[in-house]
Short mmCIF file of the C-alpha atoms (twelve columns), coordinates in Angstrom:
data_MODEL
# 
_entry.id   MODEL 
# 
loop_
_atom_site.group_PDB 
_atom_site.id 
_atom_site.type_symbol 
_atom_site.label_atom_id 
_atom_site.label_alt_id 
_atom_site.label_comp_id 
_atom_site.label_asym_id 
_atom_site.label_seq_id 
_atom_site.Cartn_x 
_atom_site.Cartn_y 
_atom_site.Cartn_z 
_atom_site.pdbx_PDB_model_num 
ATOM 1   C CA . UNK A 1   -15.559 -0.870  -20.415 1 
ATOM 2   C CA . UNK A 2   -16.055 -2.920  -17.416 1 
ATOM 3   C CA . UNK A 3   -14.336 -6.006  -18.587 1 
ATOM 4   C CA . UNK A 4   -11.699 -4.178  -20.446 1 
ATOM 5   C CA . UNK A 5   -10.469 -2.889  -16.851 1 
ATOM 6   C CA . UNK A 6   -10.952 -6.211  -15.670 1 
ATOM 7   C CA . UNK A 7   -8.834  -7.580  -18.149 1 
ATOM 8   C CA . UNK A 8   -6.580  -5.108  -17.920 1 
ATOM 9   C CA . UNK A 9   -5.862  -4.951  -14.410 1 
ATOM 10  C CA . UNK A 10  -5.503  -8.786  -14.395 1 
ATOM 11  C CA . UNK A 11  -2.881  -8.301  -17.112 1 
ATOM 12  C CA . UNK A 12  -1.069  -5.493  -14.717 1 
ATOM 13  C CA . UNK A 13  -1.034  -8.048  -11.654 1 
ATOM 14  C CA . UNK A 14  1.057   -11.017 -14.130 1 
ATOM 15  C CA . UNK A 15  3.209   -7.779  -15.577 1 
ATOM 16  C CA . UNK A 16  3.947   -6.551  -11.934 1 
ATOM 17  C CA . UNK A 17  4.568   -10.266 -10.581 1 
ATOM 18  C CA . UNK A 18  7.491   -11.333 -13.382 1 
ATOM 19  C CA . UNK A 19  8.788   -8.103  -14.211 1 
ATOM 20  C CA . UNK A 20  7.761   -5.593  -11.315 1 
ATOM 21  C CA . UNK A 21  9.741   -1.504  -11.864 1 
ATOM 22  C CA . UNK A 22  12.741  -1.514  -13.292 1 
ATOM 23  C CA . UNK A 23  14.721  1.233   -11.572 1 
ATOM 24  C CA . UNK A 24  15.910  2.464   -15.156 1 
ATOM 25  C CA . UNK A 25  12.274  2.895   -16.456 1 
ATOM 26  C CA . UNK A 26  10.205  6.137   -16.588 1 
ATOM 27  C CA . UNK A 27  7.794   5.935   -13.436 1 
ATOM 28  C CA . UNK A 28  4.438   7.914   -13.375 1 
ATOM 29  C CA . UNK A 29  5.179   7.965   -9.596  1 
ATOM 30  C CA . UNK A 30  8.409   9.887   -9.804  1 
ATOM 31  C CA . UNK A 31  6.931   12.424  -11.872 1 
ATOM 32  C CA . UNK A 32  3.812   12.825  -9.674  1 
ATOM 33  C CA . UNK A 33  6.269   13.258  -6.633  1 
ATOM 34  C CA . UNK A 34  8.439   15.726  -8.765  1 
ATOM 35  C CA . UNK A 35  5.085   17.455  -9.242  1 
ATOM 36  C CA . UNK A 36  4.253   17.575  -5.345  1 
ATOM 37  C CA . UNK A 37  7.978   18.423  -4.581  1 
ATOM 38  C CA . UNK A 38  7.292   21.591  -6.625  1 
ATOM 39  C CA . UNK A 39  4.182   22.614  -5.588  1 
ATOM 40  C CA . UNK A 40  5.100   21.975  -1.802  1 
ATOM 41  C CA . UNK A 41  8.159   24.521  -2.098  1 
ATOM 42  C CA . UNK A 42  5.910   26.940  -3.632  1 
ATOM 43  C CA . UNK A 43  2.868   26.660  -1.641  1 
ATOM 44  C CA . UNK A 44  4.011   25.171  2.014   1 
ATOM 45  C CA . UNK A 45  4.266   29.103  3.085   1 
ATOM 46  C CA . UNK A 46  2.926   31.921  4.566   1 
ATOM 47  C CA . UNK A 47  -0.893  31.670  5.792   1 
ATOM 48  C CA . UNK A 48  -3.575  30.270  4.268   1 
ATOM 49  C CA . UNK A 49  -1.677  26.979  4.003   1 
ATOM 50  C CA . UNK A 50  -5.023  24.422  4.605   1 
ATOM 51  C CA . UNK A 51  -6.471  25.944  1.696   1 
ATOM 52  C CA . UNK A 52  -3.417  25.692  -0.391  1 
ATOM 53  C CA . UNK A 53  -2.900  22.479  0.357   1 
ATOM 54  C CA . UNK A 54  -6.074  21.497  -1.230  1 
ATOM 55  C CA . UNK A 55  -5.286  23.700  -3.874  1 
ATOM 56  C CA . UNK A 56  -2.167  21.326  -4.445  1 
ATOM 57  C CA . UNK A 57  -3.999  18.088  -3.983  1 
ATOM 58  C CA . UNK A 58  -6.541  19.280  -6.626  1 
ATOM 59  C CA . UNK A 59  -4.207  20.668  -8.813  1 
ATOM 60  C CA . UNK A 60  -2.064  17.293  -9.225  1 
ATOM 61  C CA . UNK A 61  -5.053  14.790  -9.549  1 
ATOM 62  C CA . UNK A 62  -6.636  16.908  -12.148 1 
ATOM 63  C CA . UNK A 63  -3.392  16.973  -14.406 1 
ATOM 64  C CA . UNK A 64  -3.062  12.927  -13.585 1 
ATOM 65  C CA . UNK A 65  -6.579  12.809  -14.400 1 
ATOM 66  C CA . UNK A 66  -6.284  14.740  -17.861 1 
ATOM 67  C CA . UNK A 67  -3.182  13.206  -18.690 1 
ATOM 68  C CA . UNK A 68  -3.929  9.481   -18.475 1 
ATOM 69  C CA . UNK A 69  -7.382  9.768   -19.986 1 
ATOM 70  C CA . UNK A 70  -6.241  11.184  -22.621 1 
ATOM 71  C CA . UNK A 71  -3.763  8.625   -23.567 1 
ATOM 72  C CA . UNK A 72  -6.291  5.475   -22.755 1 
ATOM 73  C CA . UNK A 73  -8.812  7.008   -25.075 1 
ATOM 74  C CA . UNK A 74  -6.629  7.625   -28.018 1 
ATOM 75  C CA . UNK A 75  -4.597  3.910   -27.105 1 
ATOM 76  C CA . UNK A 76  -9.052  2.373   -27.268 1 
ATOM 77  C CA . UNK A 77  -9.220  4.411   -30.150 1 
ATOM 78  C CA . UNK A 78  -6.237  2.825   -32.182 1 
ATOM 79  C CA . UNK A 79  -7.755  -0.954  -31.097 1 
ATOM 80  C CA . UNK A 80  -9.412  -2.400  -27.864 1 
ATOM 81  C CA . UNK A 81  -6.202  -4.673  -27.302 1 
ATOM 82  C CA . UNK A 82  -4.014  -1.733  -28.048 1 
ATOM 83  C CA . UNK A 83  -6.452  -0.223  -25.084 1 
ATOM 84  C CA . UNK A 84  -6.060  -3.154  -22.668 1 
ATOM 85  C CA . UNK A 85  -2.476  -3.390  -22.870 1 
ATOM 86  C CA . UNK A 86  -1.676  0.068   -22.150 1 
ATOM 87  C CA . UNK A 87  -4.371  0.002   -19.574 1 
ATOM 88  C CA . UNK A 88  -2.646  -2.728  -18.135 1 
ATOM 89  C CA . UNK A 89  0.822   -1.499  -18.133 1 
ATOM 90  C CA . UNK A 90  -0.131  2.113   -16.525 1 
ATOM 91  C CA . UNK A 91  -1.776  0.062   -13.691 1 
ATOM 92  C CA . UNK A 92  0.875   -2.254  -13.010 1 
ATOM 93  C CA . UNK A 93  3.362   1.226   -12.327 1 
ATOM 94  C CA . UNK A 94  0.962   1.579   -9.691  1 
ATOM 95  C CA . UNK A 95  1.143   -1.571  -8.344  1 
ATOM 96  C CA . UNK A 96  4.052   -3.360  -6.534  1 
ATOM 97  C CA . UNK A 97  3.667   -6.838  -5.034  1 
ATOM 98  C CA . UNK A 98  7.109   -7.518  -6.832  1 
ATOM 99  C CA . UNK A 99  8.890   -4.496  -4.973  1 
ATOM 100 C CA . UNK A 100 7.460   -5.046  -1.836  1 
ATOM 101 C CA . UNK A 101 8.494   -8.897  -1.547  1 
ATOM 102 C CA . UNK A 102 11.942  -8.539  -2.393  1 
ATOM 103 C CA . UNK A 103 12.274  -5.522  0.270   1 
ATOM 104 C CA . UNK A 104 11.249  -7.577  2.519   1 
ATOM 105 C CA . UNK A 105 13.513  -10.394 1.418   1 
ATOM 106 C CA . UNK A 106 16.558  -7.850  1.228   1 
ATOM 107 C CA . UNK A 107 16.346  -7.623  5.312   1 
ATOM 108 C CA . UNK A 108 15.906  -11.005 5.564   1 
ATOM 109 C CA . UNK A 109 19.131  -11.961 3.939   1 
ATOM 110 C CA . UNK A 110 21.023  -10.908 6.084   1 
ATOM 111 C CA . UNK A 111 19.121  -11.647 9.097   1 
ATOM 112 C CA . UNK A 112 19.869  -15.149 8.040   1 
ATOM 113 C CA . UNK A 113 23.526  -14.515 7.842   1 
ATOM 114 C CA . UNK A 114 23.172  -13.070 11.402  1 
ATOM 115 C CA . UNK A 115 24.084  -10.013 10.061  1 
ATOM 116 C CA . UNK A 116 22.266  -7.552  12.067  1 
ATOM 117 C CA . UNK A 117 23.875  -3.860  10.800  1 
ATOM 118 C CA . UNK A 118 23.122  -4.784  7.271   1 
ATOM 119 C CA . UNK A 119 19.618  -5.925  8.057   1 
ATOM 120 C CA . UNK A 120 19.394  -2.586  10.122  1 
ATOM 121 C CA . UNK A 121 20.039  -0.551  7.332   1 
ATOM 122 C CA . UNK A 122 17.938  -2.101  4.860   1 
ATOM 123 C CA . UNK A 123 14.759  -2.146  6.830   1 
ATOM 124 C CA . UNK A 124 15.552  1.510   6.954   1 
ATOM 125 C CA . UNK A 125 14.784  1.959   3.183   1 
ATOM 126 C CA . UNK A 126 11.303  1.303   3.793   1 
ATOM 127 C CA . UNK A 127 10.517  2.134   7.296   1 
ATOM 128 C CA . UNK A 128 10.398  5.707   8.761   1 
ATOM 129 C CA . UNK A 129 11.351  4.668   12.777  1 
ATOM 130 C CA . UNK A 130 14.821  4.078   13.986  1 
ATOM 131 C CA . UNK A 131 16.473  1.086   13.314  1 
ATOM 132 C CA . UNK A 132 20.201  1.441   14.315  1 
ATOM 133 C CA . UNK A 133 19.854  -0.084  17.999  1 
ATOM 134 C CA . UNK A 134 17.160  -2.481  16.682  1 
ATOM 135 C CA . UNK A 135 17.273  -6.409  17.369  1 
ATOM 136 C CA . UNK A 136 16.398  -9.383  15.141  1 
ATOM 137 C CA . UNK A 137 12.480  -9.308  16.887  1 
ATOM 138 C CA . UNK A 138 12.305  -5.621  16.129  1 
ATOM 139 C CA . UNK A 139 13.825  -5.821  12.537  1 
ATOM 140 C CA . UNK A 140 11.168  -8.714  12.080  1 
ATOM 141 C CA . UNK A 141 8.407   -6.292  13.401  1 
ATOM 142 C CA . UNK A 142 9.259   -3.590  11.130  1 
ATOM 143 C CA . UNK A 143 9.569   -5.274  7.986   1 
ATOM 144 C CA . UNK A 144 6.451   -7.802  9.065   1 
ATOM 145 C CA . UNK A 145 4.194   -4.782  9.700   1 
ATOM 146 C CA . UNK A 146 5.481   -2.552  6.790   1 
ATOM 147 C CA . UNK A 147 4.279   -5.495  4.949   1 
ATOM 148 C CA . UNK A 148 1.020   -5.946  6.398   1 
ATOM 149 C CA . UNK A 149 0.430   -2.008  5.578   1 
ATOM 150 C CA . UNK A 150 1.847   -2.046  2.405   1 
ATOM 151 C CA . UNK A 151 -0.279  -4.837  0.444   1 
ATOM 152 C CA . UNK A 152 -3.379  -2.768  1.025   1 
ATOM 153 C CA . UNK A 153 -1.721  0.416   -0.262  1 
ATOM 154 C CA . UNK A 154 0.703   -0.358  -2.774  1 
ATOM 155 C CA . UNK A 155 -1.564  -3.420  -4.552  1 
ATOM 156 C CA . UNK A 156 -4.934  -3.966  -3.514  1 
ATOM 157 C CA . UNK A 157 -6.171  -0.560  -3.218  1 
ATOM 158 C CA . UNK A 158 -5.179  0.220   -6.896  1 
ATOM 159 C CA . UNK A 159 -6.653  -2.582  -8.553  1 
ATOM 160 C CA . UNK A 160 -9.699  -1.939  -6.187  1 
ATOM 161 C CA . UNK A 161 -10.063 1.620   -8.501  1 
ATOM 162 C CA . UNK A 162 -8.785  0.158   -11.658 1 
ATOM 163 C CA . UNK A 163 -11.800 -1.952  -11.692 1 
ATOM 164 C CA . UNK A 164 -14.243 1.415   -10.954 1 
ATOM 165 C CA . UNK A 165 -12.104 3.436   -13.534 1 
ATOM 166 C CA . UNK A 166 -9.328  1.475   -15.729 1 
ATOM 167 C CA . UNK A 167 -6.147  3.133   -15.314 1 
ATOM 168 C CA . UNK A 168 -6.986  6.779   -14.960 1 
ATOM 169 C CA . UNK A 169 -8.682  5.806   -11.454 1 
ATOM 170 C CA . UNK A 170 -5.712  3.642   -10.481 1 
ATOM 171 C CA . UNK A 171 -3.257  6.663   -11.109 1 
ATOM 172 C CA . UNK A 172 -5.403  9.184   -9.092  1 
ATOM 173 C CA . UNK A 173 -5.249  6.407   -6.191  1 
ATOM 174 C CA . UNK A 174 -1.892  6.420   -6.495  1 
ATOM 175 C CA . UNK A 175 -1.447  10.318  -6.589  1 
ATOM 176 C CA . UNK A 176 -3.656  10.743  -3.671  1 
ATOM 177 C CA . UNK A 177 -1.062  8.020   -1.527  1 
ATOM 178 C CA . UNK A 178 1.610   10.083  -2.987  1 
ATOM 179 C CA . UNK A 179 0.362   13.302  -2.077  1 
ATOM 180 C CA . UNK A 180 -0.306  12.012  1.887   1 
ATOM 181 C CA . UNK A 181 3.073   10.034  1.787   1 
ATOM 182 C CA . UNK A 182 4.786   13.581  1.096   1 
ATOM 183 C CA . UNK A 183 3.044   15.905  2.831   1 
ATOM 184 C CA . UNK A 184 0.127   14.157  5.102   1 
ATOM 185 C CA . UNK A 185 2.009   14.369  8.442   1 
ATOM 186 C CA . UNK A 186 0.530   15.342  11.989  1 
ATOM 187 C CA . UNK A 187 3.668   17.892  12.643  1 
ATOM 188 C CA . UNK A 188 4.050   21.653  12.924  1 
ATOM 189 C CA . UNK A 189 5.190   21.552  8.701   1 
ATOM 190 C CA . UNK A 190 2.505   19.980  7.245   1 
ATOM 191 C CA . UNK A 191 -0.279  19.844  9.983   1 
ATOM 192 C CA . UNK A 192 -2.153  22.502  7.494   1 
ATOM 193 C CA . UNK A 193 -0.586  22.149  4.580   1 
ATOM 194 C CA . UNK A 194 -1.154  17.896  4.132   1 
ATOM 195 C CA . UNK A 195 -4.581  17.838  5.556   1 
ATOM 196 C CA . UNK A 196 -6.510  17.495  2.753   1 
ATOM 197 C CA . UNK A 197 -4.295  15.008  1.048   1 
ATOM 198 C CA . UNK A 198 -4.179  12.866  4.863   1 
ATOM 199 C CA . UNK A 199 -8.189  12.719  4.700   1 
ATOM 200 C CA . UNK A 200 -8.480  12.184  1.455   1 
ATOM 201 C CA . UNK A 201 -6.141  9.318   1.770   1 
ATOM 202 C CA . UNK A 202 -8.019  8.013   4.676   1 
ATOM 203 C CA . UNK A 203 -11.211 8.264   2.832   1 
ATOM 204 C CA . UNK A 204 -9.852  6.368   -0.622  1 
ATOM 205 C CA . UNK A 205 -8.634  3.366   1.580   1 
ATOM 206 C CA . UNK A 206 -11.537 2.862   3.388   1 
ATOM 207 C CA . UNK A 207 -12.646 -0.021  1.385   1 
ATOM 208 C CA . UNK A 208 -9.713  -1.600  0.205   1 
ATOM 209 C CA . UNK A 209 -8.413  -1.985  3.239   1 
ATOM 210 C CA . UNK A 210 -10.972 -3.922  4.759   1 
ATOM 211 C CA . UNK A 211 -11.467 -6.165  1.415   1 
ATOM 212 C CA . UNK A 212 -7.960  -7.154  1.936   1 
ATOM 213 C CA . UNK A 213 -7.773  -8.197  5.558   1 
ATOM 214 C CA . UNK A 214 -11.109 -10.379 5.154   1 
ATOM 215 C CA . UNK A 215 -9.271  -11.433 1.656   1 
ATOM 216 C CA . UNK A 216 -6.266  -12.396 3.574   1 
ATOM 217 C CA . UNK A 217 -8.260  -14.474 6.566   1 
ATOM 218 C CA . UNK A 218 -10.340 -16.343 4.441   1 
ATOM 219 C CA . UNK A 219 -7.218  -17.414 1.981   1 
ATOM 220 C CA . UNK A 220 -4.896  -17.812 4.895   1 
ATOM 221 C CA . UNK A 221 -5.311  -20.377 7.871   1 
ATOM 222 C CA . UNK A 222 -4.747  -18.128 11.539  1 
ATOM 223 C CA . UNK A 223 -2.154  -20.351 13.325  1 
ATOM 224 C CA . UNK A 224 -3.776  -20.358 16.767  1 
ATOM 225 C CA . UNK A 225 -6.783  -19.728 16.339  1 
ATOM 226 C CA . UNK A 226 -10.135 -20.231 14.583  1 
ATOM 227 C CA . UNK A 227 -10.620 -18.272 11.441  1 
ATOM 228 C CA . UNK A 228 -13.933 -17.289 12.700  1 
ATOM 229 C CA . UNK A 229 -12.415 -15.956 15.984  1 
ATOM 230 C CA . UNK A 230 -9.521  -14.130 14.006  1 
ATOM 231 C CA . UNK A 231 -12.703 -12.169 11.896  1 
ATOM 232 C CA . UNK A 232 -14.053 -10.753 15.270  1 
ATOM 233 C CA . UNK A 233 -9.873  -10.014 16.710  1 
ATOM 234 C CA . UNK A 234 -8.675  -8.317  13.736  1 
ATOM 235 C CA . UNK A 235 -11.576 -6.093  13.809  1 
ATOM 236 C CA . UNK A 236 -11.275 -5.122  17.600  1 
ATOM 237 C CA . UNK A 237 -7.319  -4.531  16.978  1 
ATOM 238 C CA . UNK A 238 -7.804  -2.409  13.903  1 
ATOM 239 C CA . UNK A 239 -9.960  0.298   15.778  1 
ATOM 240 C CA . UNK A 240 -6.392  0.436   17.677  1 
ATOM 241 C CA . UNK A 241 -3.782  1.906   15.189  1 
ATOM 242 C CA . UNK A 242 -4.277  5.681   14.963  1 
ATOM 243 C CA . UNK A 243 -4.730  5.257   11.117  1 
ATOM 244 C CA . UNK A 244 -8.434  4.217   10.368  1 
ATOM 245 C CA . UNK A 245 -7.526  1.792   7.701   1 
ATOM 246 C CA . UNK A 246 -3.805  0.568   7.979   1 
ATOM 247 C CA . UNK A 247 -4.434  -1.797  11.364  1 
ATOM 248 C CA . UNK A 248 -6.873  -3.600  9.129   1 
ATOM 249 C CA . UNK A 249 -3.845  -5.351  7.436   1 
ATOM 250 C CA . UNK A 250 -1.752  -5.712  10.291  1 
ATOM 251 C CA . UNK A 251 -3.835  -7.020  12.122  1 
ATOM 252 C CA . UNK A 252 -4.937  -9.730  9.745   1 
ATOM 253 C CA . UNK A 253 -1.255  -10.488 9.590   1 
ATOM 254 C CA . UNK A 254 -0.604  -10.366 13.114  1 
ATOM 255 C CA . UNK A 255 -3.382  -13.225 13.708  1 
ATOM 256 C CA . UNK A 256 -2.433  -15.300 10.847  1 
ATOM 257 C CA . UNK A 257 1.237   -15.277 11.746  1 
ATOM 258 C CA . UNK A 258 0.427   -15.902 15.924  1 
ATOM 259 C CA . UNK A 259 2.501   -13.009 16.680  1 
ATOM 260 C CA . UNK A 260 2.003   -9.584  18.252  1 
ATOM 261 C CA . UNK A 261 2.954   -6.412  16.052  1 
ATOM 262 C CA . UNK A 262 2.560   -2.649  17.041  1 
ATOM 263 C CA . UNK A 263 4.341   -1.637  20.564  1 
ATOM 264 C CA . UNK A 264 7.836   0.615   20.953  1 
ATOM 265 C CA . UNK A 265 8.692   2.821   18.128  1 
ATOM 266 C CA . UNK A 266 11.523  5.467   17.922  1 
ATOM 267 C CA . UNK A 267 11.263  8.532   15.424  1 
ATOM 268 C CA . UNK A 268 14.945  10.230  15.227  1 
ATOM 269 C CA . UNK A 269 15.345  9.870   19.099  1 
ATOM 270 C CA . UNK A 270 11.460  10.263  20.001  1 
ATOM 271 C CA . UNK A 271 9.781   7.329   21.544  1 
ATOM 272 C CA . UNK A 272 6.098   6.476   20.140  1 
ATOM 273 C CA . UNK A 273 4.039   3.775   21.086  1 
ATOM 274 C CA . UNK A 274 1.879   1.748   18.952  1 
ATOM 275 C CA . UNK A 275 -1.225  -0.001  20.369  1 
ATOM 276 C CA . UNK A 276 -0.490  -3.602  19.633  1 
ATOM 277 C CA . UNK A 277 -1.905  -6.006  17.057  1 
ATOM 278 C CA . UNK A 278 -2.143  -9.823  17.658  1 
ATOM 279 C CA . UNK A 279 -1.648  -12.103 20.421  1 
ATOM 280 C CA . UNK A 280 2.120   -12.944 21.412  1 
ATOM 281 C CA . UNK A 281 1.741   -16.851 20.921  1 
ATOM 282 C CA . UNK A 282 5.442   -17.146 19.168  1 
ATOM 283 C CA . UNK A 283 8.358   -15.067 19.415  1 
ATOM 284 C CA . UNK A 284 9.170   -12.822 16.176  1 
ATOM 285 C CA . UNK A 285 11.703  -14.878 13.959  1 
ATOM 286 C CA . UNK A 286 13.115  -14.110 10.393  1 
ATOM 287 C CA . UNK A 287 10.692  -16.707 9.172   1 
ATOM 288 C CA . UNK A 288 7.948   -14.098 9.942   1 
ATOM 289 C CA . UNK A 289 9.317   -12.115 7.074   1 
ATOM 290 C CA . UNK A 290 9.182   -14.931 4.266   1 
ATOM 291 C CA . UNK A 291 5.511   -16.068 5.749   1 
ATOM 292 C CA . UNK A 292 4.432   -12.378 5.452   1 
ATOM 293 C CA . UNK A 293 5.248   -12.723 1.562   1 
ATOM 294 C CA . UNK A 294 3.169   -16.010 0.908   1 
ATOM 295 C CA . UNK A 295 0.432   -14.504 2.829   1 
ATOM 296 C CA . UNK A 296 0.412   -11.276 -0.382  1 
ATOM 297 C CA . UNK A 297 0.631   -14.406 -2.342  1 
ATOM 298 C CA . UNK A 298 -1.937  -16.272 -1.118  1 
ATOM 299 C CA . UNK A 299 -4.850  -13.573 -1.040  1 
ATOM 300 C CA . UNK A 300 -3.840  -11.368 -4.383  1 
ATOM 301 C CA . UNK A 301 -5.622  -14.614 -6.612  1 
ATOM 302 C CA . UNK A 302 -8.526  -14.226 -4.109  1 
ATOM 303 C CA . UNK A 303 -8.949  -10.790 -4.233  1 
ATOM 304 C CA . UNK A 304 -9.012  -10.700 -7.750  1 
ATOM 305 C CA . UNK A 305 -11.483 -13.361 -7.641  1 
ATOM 306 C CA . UNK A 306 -13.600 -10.839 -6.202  1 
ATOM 307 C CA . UNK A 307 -12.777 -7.666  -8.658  1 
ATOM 308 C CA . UNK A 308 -14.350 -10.247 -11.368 1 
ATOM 309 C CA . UNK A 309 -16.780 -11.026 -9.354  1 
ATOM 310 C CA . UNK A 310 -17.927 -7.969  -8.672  1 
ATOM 311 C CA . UNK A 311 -17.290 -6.453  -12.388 1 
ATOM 312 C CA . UNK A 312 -18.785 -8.985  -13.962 1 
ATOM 313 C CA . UNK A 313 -22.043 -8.549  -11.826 1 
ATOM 314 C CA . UNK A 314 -22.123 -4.704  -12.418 1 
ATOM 315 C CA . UNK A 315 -21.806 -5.581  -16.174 1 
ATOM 316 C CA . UNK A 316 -24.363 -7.396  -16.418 1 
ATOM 317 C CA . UNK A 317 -26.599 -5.109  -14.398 1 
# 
């Protein structure tokens, strides 16, 4: 099955480049976070509520589990191709280089318009800090480092398990970011409640991370530096960010760019600071936004190099 998921996850990347999710289409994601929605209503209560939320986080990846097998085995069973393509489209709904480039681009529209409020409100679609009081180098910051974070979790990660288990691995990845996205926070709500899903999370992105910051350093030329220097920064800086696997990314990007990321956050009026990435060579412009993109561009072909690479070497083992 090997090259089947190689296949098919290749075929997911071209389907999620051109054509990317259609906000009309059903989503596996929206029914996995319907699924968590319910489950954290029912469940987020009264004591026991570490231990429940493990119950949750095993409860939705075995239904995700069950449910997707069971429709690539009976798709393999009709015809291999029949397989591969609906292999291929269940991964791509869990990938979303298309989505994330054109968020980006949507806040830096009108940051080339010198539109500031509009930019302000769209980086607020995809970022969780403040953004109303934000200026152009902090609206740059957010979208650049949401970004870096991103292309690990939302398109390298899942192809990363699609190779290890076709599409059925790909859709637990995604539950598990789902689960920690809803429920995995460090607050008085969900301290309990999200551990599991948090570690678990931490533990599934271990590799993929890393893959994709060395992926994105040896594609990408570091614009003050030597790309053997930038190997030894980024993994100094990543050991900074509180998560053990998203500075891996932002860090890469922070090099590659010559700009600093990371510093003065505000979370609905309460100031957090972020240990910095990168060394301030340049101020943040809007052009930091568009680079950001062609650096996902740039290391995706590479980093599938690698998948087959590494498939085609277990496959022959």
């Amino acid at each position: 099955m090997m090259i089947e998921h190689l296949i098919a996850l290749t075929v997911a990347v071209v389907i999620d480049r051109f054509i990317g999710d259609p906000p009309q289409w059903p989503h596996p994601v929206k029914w996995m976070g319907s699924l968590i929605g319910f489950l954290r209503k029912k469940w987020n209560i009264g004591e026991h509520r570490k231990w429940k939320g493990v119950a949750m986080l095993t409860t939705v990846l075995l239904i995700v589990l069950v449910i997707s097998i069971s429709i690539v085995v009976i798709a393999y069973a009709v015809h291999p191709i029949v397989g591969i393509l609906f292999e291929a489209v269940l991964i791509a709904t869990t990938i979303a280089q298309k989505s994330l480039k054109e968020a980006a681009i949507e806040v830096y529209e009108p940051l080339k318009k010198e539109q500031l409020s509009e930019a302000r409100q769209k980086l607020s679609y995809i970022v969780g800090r403040d953004t109303d009081e934000l200026d152009e180098a902090e609206i740059v910051r957010g979208t650049v480092e949401t970004v870096a974070e991103n292309t690990s979790d939302g398109i390298t990660a899942p192809l990363f398990f699609a190779l290890i288990g076709g599409a059925p691995f790909a859709l637990v990845y995604r539950a598990i970011n789902t689960c920690d996205s809803m429920v995995g926070y460090k607050n008085e709500k969900y301290i309990d409640f999200g551990w599991a899903s948090a570690k678990l999370d931490d533990v599934v992105n271990w590799v993929p991370s890393r893959l994709t910051a060395f992926c994105m350093l040896l594609v990408n030329k570091p614009r003050f530096i030597q790309r053997k220097e930038s190997f030894q920064l980024v993994m100094s800086d990543a050991k900074k960010h509180p998560s053990p696997n998203s500075g891996w990314g932002e860090a890469a990007v922070a090099y590659l760019l010559g700009v600093q990321l990371g510093g003065k956050n505000t979370y609905e009026g309460h100031v957090s600071y972020r240990a910095t990435m990168g060394e301030a060579n340049m101020p943040l412009s809007r052009n930091h936004i568009v680079e950001a993109n062609t650096i996902i561009t740039k290391t995706i072909p590479l980093y599938l190099f690698i998948l087959w690479l590494g498939g085609v070497l277990i496959a022959m083992a």
